[in-house]
Structure formats: C-alpha cells, structure tokens
C-alpha positions as protocol buffer text, in pm:
chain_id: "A"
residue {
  index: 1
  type: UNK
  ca { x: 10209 y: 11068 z: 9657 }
}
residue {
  index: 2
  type: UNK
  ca { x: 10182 y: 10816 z: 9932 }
}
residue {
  index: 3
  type: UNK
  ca { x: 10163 y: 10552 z: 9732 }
}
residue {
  index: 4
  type: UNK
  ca { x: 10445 y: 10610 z: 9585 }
}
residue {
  index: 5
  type: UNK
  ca { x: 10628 y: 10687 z: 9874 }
}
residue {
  index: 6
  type: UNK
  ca { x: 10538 y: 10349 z: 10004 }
}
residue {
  index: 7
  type: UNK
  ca { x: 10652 y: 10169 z: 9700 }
}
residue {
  index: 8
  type: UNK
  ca { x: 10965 y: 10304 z: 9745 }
}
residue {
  index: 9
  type: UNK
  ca { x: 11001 y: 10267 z: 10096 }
}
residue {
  index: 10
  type: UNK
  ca { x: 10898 y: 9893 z: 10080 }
}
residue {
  index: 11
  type: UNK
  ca { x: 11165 y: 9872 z: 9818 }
}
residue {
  index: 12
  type: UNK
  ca { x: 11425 y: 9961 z: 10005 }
}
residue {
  index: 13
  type: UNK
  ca { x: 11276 y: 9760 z: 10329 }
}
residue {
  index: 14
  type: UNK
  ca { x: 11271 y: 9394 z: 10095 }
}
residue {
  index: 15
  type: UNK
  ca { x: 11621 y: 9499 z: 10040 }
}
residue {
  index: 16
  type: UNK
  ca { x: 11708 y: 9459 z: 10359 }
}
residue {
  index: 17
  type: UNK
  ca { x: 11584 y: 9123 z: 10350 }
}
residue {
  index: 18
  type: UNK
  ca { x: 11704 y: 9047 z: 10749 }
}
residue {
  index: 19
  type: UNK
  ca { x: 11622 y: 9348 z: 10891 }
}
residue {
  index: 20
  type: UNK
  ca { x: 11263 y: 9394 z: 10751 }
}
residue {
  index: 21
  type: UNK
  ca { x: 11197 y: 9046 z: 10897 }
}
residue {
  index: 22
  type: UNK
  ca { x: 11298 y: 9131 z: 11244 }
}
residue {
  index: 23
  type: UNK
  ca { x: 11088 y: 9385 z: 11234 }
}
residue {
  index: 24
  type: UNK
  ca { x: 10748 y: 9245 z: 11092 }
}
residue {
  index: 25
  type: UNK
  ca { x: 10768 y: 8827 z: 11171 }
}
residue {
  index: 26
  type: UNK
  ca { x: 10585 y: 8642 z: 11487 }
}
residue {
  index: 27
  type: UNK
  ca { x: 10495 y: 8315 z: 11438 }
}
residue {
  index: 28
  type: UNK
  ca { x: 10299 y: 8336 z: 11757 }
}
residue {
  index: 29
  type: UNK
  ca { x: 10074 y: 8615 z: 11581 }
}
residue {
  index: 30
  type: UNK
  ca { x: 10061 y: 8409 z: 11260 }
}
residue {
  index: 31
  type: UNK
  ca { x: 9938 y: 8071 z: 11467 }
}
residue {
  index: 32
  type: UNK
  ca { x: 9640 y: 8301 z: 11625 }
}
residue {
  index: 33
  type: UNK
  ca { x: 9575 y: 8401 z: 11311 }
}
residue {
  index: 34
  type: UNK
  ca { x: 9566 y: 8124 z: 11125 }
}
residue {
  index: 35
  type: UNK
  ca { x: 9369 y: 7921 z: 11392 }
}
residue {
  index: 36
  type: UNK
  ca { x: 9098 y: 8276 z: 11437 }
}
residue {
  index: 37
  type: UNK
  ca { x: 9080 y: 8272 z: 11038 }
}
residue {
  index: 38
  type: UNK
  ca { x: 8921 y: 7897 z: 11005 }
}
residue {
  index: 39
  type: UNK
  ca { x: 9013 y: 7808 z: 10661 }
}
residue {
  index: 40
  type: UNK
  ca { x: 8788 y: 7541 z: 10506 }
}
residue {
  index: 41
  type: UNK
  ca { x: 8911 y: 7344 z: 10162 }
}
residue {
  index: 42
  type: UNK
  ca { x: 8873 y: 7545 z: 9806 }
}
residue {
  index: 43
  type: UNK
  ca { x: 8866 y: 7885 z: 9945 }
}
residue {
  index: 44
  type: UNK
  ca { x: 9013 y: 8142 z: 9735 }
}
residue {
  index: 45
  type: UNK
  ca { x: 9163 y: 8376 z: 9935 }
}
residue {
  index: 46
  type: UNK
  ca { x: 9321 y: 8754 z: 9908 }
}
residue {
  index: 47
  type: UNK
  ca { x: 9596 y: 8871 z: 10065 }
}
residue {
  index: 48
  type: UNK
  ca { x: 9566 y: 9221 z: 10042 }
}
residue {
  index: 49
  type: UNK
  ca { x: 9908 y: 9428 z: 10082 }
}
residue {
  index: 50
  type: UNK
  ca { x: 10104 y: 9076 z: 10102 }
}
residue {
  index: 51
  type: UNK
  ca { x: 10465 y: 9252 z: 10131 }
}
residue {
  index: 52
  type: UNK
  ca { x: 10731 y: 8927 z: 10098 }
}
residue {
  index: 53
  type: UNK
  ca { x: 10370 y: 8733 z: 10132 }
}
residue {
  index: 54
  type: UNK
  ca { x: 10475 y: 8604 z: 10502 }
}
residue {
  index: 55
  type: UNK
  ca { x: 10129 y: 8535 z: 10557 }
}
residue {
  index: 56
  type: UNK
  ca { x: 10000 y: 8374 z: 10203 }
}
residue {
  index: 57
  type: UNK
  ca { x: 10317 y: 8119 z: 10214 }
}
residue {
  index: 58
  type: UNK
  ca { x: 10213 y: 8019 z: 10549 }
}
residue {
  index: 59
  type: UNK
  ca { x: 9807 y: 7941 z: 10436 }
}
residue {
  index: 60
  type: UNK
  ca { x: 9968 y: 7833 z: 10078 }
}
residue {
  index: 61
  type: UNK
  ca { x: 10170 y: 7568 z: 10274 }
}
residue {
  index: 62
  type: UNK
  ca { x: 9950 y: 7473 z: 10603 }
}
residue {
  index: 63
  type: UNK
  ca { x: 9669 y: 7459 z: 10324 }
}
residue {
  index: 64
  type: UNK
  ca { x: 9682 y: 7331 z: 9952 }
}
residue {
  index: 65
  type: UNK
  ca { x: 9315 y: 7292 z: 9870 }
}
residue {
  index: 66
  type: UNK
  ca { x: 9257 y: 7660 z: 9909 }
}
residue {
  index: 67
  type: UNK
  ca { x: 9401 y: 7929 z: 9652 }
}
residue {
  index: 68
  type: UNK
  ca { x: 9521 y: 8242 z: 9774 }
}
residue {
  index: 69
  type: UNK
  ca { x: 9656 y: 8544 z: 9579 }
}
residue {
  index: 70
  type: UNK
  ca { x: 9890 y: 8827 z: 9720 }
}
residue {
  index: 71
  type: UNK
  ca { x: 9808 y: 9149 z: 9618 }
}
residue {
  index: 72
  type: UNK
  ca { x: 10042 y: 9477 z: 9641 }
}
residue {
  index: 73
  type: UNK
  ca { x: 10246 y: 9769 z: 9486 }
}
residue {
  index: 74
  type: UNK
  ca { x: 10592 y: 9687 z: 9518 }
}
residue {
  index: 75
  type: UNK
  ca { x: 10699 y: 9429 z: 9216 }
}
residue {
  index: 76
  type: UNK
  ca { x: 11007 y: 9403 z: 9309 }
}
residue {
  index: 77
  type: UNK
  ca { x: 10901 y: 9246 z: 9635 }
}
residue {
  index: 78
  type: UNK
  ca { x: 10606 y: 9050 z: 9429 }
}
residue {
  index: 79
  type: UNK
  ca { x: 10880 y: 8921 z: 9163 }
}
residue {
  index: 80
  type: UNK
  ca { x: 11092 y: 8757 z: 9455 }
}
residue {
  index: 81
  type: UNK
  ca { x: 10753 y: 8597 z: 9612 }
}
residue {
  index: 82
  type: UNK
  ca { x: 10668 y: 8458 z: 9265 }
}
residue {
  index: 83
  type: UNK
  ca { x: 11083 y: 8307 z: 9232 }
}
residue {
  index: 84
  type: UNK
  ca { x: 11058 y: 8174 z: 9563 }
}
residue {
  index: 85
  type: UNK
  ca { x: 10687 y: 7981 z: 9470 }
}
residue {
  index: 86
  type: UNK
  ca { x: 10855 y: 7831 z: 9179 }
}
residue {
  index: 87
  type: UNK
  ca { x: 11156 y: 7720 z: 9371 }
}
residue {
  index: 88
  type: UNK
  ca { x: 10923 y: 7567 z: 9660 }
}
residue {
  index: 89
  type: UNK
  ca { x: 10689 y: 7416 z: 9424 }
}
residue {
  index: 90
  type: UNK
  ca { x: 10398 y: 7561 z: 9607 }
}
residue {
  index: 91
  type: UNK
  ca { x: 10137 y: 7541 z: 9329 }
}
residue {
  index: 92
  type: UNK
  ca { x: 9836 y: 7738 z: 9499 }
}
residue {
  index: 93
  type: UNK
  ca { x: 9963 y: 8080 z: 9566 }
}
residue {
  index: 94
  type: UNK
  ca { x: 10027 y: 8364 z: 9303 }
}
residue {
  index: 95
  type: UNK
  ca { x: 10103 y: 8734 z: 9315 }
}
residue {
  index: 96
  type: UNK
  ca { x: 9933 y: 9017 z: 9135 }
}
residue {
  index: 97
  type: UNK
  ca { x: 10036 y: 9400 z: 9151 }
}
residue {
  index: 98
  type: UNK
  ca { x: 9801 y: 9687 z: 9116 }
}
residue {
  index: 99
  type: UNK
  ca { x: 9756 y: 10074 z: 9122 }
}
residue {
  index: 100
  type: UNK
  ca { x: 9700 y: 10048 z: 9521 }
}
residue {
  index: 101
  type: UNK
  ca { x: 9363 y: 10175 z: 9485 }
}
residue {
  index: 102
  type: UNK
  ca { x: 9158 y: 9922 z: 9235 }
}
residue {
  index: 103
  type: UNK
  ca { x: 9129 y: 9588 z: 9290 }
}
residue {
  index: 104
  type: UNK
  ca { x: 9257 y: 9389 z: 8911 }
}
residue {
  index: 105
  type: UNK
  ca { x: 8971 y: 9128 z: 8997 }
}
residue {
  index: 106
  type: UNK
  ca { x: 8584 y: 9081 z: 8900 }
}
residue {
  index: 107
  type: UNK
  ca { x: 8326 y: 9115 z: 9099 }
}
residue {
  index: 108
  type: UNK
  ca { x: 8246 y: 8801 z: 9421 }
}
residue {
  index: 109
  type: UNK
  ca { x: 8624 y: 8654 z: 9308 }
}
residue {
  index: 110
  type: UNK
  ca { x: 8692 y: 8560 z: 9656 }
}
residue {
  index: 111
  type: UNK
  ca { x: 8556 y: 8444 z: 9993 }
}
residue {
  index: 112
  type: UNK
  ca { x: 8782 y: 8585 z: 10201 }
}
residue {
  index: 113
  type: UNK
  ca { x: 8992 y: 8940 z: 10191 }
}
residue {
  index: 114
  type: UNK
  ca { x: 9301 y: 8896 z: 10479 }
}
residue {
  index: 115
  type: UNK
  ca { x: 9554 y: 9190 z: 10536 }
}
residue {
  index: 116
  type: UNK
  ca { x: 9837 y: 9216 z: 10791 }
}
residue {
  index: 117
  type: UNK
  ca { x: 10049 y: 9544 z: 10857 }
}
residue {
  index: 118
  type: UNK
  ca { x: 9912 y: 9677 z: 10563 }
}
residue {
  index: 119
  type: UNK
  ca { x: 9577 y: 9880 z: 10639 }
}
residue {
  index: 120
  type: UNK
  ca { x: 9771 y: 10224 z: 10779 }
}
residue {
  index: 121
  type: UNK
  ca { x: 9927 y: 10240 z: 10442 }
}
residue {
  index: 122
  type: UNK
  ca { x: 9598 y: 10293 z: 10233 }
}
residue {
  index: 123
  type: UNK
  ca { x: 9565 y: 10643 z: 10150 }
}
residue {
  index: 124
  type: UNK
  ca { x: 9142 y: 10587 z: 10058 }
}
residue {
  index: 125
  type: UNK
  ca { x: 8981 y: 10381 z: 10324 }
}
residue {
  index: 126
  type: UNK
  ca { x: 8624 y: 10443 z: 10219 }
}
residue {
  index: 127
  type: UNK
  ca { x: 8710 y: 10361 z: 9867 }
}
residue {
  index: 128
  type: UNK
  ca { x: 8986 y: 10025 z: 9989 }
}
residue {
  index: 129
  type: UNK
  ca { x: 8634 y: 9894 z: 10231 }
}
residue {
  index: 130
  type: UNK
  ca { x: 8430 y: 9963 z: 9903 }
}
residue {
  index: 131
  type: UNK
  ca { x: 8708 y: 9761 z: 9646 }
}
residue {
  index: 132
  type: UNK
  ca { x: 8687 y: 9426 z: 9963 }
}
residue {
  index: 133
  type: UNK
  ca { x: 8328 y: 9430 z: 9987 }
}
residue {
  index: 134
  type: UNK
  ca { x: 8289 y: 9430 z: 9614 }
}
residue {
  index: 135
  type: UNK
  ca { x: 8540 y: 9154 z: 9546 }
}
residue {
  index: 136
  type: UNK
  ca { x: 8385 y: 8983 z: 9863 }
}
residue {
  index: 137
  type: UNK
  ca { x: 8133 y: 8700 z: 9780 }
}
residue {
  index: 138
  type: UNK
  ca { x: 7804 y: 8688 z: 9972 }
}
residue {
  index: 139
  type: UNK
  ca { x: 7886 y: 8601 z: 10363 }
}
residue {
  index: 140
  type: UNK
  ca { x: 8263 y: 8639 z: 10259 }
}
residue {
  index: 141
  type: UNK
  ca { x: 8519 y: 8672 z: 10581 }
}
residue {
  index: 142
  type: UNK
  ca { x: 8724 y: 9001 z: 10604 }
}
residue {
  index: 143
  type: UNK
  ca { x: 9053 y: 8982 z: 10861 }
}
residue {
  index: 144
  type: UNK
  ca { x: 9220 y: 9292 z: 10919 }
}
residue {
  index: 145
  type: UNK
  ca { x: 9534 y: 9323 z: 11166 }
}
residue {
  index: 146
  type: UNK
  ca { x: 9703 y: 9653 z: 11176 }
}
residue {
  index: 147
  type: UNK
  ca { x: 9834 y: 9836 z: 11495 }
}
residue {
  index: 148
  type: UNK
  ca { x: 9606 y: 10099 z: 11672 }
}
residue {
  index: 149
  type: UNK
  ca { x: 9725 y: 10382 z: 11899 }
}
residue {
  index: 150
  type: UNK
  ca { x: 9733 y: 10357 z: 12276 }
}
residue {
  index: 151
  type: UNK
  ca { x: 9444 y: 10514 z: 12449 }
}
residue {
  index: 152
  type: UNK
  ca { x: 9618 y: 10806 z: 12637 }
}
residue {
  index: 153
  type: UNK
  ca { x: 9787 y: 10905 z: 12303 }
}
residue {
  index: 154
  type: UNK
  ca { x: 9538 y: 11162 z: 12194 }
}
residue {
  index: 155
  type: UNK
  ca { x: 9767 y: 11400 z: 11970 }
}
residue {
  index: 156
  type: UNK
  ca { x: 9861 y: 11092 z: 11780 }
}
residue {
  index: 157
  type: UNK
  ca { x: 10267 y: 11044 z: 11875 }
}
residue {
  index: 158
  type: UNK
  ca { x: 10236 y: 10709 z: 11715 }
}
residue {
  index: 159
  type: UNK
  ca { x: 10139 y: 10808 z: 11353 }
}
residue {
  index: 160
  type: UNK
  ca { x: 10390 y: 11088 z: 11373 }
}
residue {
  index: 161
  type: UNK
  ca { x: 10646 y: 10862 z: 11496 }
}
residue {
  index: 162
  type: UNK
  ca { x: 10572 y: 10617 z: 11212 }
}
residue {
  index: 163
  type: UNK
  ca { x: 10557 y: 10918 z: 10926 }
}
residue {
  index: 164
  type: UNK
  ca { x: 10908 y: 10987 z: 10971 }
}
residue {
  index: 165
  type: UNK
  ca { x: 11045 y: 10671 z: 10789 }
}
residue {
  index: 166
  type: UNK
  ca { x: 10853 y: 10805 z: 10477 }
}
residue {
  index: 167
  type: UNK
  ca { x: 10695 y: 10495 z: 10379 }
}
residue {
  index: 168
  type: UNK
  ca { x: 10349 y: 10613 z: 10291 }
}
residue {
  index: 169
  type: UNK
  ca { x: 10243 y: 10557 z: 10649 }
}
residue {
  index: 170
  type: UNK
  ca { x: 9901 y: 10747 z: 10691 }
}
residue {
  index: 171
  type: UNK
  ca { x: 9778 y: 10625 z: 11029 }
}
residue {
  index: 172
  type: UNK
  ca { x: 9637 y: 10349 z: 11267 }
}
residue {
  index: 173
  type: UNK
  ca { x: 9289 y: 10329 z: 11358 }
}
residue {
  index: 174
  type: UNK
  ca { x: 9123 y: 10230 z: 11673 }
}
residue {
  index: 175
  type: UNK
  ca { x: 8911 y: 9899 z: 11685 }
}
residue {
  index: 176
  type: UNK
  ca { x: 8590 y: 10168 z: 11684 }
}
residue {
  index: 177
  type: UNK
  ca { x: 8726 y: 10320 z: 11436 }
}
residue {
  index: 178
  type: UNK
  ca { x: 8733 y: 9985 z: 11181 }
}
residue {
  index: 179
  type: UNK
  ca { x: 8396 y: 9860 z: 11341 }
}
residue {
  index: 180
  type: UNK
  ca { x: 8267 y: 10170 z: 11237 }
}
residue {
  index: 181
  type: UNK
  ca { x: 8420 y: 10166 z: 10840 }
}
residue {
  index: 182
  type: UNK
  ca { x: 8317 y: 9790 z: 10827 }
}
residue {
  index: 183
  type: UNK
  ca { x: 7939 y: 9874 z: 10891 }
}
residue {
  index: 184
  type: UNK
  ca { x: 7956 y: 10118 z: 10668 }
}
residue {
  index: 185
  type: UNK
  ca { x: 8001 y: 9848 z: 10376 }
}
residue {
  index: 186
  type: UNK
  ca { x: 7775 y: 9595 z: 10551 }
}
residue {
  index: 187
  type: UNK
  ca { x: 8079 y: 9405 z: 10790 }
}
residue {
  index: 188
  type: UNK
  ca { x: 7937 y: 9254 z: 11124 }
}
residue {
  index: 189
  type: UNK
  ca { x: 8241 y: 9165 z: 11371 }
}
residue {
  index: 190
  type: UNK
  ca { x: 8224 y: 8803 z: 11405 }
}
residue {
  index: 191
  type: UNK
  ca { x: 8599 y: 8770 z: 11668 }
}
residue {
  index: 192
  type: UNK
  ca { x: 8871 y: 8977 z: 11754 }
}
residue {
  index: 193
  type: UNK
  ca { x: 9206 y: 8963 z: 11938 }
}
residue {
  index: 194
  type: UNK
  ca { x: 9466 y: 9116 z: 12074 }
}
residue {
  index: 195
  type: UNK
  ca { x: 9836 y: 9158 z: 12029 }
}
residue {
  index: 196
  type: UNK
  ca { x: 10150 y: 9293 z: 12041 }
}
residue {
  index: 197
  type: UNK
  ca { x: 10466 y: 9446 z: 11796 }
}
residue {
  index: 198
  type: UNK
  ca { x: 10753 y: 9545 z: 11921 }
}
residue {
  index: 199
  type: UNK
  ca { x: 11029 y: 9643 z: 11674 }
}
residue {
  index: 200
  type: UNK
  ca { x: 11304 y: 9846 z: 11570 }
}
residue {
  index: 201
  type: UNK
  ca { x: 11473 y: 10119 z: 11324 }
}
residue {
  index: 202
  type: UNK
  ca { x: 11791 y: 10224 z: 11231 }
}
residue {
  index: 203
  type: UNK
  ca { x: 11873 y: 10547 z: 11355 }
}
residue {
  index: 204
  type: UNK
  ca { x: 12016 y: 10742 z: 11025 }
}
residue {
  index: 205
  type: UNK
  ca { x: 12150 y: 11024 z: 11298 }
}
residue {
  index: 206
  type: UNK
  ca { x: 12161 y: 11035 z: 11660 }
}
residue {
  index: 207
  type: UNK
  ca { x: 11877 y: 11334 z: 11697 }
}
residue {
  index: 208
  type: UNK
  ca { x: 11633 y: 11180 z: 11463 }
}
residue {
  index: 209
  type: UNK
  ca { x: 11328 y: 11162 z: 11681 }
}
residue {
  index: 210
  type: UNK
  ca { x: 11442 y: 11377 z: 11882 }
}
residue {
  index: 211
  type: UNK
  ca { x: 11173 y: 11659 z: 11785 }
}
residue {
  index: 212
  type: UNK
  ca { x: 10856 y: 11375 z: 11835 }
}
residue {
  index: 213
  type: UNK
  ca { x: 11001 y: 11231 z: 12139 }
}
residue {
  index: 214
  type: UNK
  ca { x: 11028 y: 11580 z: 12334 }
}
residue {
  index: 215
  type: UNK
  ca { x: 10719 y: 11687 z: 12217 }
}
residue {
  index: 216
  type: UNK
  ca { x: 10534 y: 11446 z: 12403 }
}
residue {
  index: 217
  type: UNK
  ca { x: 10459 y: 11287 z: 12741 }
}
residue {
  index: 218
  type: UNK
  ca { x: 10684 y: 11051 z: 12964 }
}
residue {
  index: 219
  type: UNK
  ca { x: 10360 y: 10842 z: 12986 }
}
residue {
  index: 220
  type: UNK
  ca { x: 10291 y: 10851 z: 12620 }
}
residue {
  index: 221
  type: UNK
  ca { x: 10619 y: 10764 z: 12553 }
}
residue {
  index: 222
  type: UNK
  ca { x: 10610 y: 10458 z: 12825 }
}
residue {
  index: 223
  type: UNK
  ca { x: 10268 y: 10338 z: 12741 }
}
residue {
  index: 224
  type: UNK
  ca { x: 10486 y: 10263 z: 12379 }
}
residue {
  index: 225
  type: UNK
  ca { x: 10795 y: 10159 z: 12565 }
}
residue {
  index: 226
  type: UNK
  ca { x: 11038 y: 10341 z: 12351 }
}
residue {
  index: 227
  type: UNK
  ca { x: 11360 y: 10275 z: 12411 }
}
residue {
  index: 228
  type: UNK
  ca { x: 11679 y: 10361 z: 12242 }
}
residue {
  index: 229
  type: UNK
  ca { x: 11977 y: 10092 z: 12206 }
}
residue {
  index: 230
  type: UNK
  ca { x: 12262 y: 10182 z: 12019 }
}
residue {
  index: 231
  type: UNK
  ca { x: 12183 y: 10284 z: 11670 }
}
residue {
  index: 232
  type: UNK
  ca { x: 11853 y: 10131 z: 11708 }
}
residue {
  index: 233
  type: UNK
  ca { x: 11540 y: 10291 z: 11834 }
}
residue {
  index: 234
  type: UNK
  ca { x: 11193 y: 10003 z: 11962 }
}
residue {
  index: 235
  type: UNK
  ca { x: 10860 y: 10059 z: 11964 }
}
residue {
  index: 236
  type: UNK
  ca { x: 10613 y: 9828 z: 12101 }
}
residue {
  index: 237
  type: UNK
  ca { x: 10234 y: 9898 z: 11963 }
}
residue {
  index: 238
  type: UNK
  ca { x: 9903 y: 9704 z: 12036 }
}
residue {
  index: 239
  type: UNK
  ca { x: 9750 y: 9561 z: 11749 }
}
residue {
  index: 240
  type: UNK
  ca { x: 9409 y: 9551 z: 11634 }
}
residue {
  index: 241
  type: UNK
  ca { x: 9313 y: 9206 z: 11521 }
}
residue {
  index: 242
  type: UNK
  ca { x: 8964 y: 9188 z: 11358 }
}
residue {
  index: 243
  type: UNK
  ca { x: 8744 y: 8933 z: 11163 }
}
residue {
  index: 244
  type: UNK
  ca { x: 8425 y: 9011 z: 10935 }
}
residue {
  index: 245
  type: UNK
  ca { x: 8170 y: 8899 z: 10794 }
}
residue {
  index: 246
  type: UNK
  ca { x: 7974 y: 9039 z: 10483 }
}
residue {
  index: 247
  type: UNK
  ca { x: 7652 y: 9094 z: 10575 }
}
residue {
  index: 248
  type: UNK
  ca { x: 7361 y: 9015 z: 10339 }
}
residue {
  index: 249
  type: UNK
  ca { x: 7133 y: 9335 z: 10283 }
}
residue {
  index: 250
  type: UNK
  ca { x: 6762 y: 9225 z: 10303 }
}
C-alpha cells in the first residue's frame, strides 16, 4: 500500500513540475555532493529513487565517461526523464522502473548505489540494504541523503507531519540509525555531512495541521522552524548525508 501511495503521490508532485522543484532543488547540496561522491571515469552508477533524475542529469552531464541509471516507480516521471535525455542528447544516462522492492539488475552491476530524498519512502529497509549490497560490486560506494529528525523530537512530529501528504512517506532515520542498517550488510562509513531543507506545501484547508501542530511542543515545533505564510506551510529539516563503502568479508 505505500508503494502505491507513493506512486501516486509522486504523480501528482511531477505534475506540478514548478512547485515540486521548489521544494526538492539546491544546487549547493548537489555541489557537496557531487564533490563528497568522487566520481572516477567508467563508473556505472545507480540512482536509486531518481524522481525527475535531478541528480543523475547533473553526474550524466558534469561526467560522460561514467554510466548512470535512474531507478524508480513512477513512469510517468521516468518517461519525461527519458524525453528530456533524447532531447539533450545526453547519451550516458537511462531510466529503468521496478516493483520498488527488487532491484531489475544482476548481481555486482554497479560500483556505486546513490539515493537522494528517497530512503524514507522504502517500506523494507532490511530487504532495500540487502537489494544495494547485492547489486554492489566488491568495495562499491553507497551515498545515502535523506532527512533525519531533530534530536528533541522524540514522539516523532516530523514523520507525522510528513504522513499527512500521503505519499508513501514511512519515516526518517537518524545517522545511528543508517550506520547501524549499513553494518548490518557489511557498509563501513567512509564521510558524512551535513545539511539543510527547508520547503513548503500547499495548504488544501486552513486547519490542516492543525491536529500535529497542537499536539506538540513550541520547541519541537521551533527546532523545525515551521512557519505558516499564506496558503503555504515551511519546514526546515536536517539532513543526513552519508557515504559507504562495501566491506569485503574475510
């Protein structure tokens, strides 16, 4: 069910071509990325959850002895990636859709697995580490970035605050939290960073939130700087941003 709630909430998102942008683009983040990531020539890489593939076009472009695939659920969004390759003539990129839980590739296919805004929206962790390390060749890089709750938000405000859009959300995880998951499938923690989202909704009615935001603490609520602006309501959220390596078991 939460897959295919956020197939069709990412449907309706790409629709709003503009708006989905605003809330999801930073070419700041993508330049620390992109310089944390190292690329070397004839990598093949995987973007896993690509969306409108913001961050393959980017590697396609800056780098065009490498091959990197997008992965994800939502065609429609994949079918506009693949029209806007073609019309670009960037040769090294493609896009490939799957079940959202396994990976359409063959065993050691790539050497490194990068996803961005995507990780909350896996329903199967365990079995999502399991399908990366498999497709993973030996020492293969894994780069996750995906928000993480504030520390002082114990009860979770955050994941309930980003369930109500009913996208599929499921929930962020701290940095222990992945550290923890990566082990688990033989990931040592090679560099990390830190950074920022802040973004917006729509408000569909004036009360929306209000049952999550009075159900919670003025310093929960700060800590997230939520702020309501018309028929808009922001969020900022700290984001986890962590790179792996595939350990070799002796």
């Amino acid at each position: 069910m939460s897959i295919e709630e956020t197939k069709i909430g990412f449907e309706k998102s790409f629709k709003e071509n503009n708006y989905y942008n605003k809330q999801t683009q930073d070419n700041n983040h993508l330049n620390k990325i992109i310089e944390c990531l190292n690329i070397k020539p004839d990598m093949k890489i995987l973007d896993l959850g690509t969306g409108s593939g913001y961050l393959a076009f980017n590697i396609a472009e800056k780098y065009n002895n490498v091959t990197i695939i997008g992965l994800d659920i939502v065609k429609e969004a994949l079918e506009r990636n693949k029209e806007k390759a073609k019309e670009n003539n960037i040769s090294n990129i493609s896009f490939v859709s799957y079940d959202g839980i396994e990976f359409p590739f063959d065993n050691k296919t790539f050497d490194m697995v990068i996803t961005r805004y995507a990780l909350h929206h896996f329903p199967n962790l365990d079995k999502t580490f399991n399908e990366i390390d498999r497709v993973l060749k030996n020492s293969g890089l894994l780069f996750i970035s995906d928000p993480k709750p504030n520390d002082i938000d114990i009860n979770r405000f955050v994941d309930k605050y980003m369930q109500k859009k009913k996208d599929g959300h499921i929930k962020f995880y701290t940095k222990e939290e992945l550290i923890l998951l990566a082990n688990k499938y033989n990931f040592k923690l090679v560099d990390s960073f830190d950074t920022e989202i802040t973004f917006p909704r729509i408000l569909e009615s004036k009360d929306q939130y209000d049952d999550i935001l009075n159900s919670c603490s003025k310093d929960i609520l700060e800590s997230y700087n939520v702020n309501i602006r018309d028929n808009e309501i922001w969020i900022t959220e700290k984001v986890n941003n962590l790179l792996f390596e595939k350990v070799l078991l002796k």
